[in-house]
N, C-alpha and C positions, 0 to 999 in steps of 0.2 A: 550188658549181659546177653539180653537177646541176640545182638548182633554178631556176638562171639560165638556163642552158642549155634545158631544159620550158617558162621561160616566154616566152623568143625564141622559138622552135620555134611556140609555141601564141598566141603574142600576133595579137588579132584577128580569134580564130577564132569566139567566143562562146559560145555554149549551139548553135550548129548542128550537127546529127551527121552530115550530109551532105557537109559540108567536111571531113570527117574524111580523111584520108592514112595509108599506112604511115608519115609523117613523124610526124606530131602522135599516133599509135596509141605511137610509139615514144619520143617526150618525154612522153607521160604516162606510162609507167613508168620513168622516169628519176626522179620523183618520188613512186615506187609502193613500197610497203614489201617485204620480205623475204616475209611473210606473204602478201600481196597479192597479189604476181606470182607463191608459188606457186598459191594459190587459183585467179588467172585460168589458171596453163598447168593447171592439173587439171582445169579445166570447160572450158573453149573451146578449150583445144589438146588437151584428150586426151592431153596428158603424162601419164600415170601414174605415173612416177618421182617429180611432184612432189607425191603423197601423203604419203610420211612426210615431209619438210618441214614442209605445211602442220600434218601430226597433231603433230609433236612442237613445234611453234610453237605451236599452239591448247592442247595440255595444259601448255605452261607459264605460260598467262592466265588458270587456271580456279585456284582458292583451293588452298594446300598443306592445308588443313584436309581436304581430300577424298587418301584413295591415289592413288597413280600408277596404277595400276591401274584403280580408279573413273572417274578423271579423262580415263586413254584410252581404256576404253569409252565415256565420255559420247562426246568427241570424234571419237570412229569414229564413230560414231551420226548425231552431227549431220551431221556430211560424206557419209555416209551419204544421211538425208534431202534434202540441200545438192545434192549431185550428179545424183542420178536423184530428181527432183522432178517429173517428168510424169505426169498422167492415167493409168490404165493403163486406162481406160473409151474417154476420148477421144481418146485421145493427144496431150493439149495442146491440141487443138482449139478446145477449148473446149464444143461441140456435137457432136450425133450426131443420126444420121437416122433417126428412126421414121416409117415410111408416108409415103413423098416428102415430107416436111417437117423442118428445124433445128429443133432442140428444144436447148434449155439442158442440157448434161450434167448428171445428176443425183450420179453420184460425187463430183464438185468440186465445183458450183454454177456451175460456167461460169468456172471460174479456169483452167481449163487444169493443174490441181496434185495430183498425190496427196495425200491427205488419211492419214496412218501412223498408224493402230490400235494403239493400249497390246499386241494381240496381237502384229501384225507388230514392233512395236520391241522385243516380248519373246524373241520368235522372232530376230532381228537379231544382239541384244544378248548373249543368255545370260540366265542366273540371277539375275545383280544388278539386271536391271529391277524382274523379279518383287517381290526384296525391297524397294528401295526404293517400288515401287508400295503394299507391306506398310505401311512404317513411313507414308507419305502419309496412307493409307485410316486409320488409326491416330491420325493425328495429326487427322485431319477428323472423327473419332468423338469424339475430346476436345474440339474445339473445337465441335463440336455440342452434348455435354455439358454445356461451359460457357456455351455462351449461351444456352442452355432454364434452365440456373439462374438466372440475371442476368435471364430474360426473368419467372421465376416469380417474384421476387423484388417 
């Protein structure tokens, strides 16, 4: 029914986002998943209620092979990154003005995007960055290991 419904609603409207209506805004989440529509009220409407929504919906996607715990720090993290994703050089701009001229933001490259340092996601995060950074670096010493042997060989 929903879906019929989104596609009367939206038939012949195209790939135009100018034609867009509170109408057609409103049949496309008639077809928007549980996940989705919280994600959209957490970033475009500033709903903050629908945080734990989307985190408890995002840690039940990620592998039970990881804690619950691991899995909702991942999860905070990302939404995290996901949500306040702006420049804090340029403010999304993109550019900054050195001596009356636009110059390509050098923080982002001209993406307009903070770019999150292993430091700030460890600082974020807590402790279990740290280690899992551990076991990474760890695991890239082994395989450097092995392929300097395979390469002597």
């Amino acid at each position: 029914m929903r879906e019929s419904i989104a596609t009367a609603l939206y038939d012949g409207l195209g790939d135009e986002p100018e034609k867009s209506t509170p109408v057609t805004r409103l049949a496309a989440f008639a077809g928007a998943s549980r996940l989705g529509t919280a994600l959209w009220r957490l970033k475009y409407a500033k709903d903050l209620t629908s945080y734990n929504t989307a985190l408890l919906l995002l840690v039940k996607k990620l592998p039970k092979t990881l804690t619950r715990s691991y899995r909702t720090k991942i999860v905070a993290q990302a939404l995290q990154e996901w949500y306040d994703e702006t420049c804090r050089t340029c403010l999304g701009v993109r550019h900054v003005m050195v001596e009356d001229k636009k110059v390509l933001c050098a923080a982002c490259d001209g993406l307009g995007k903070h770019r999150y340092s292993d430091r700030e996601r460890a600082g974020l995060s807590g402790n279990w960055l740290a280690e899992c950074s551990k076991i990474i670096s760890e695991h890239d010493i082994e395989t450097d290991v092995r392929t300097r042997e395979r390469l002597e060989r």
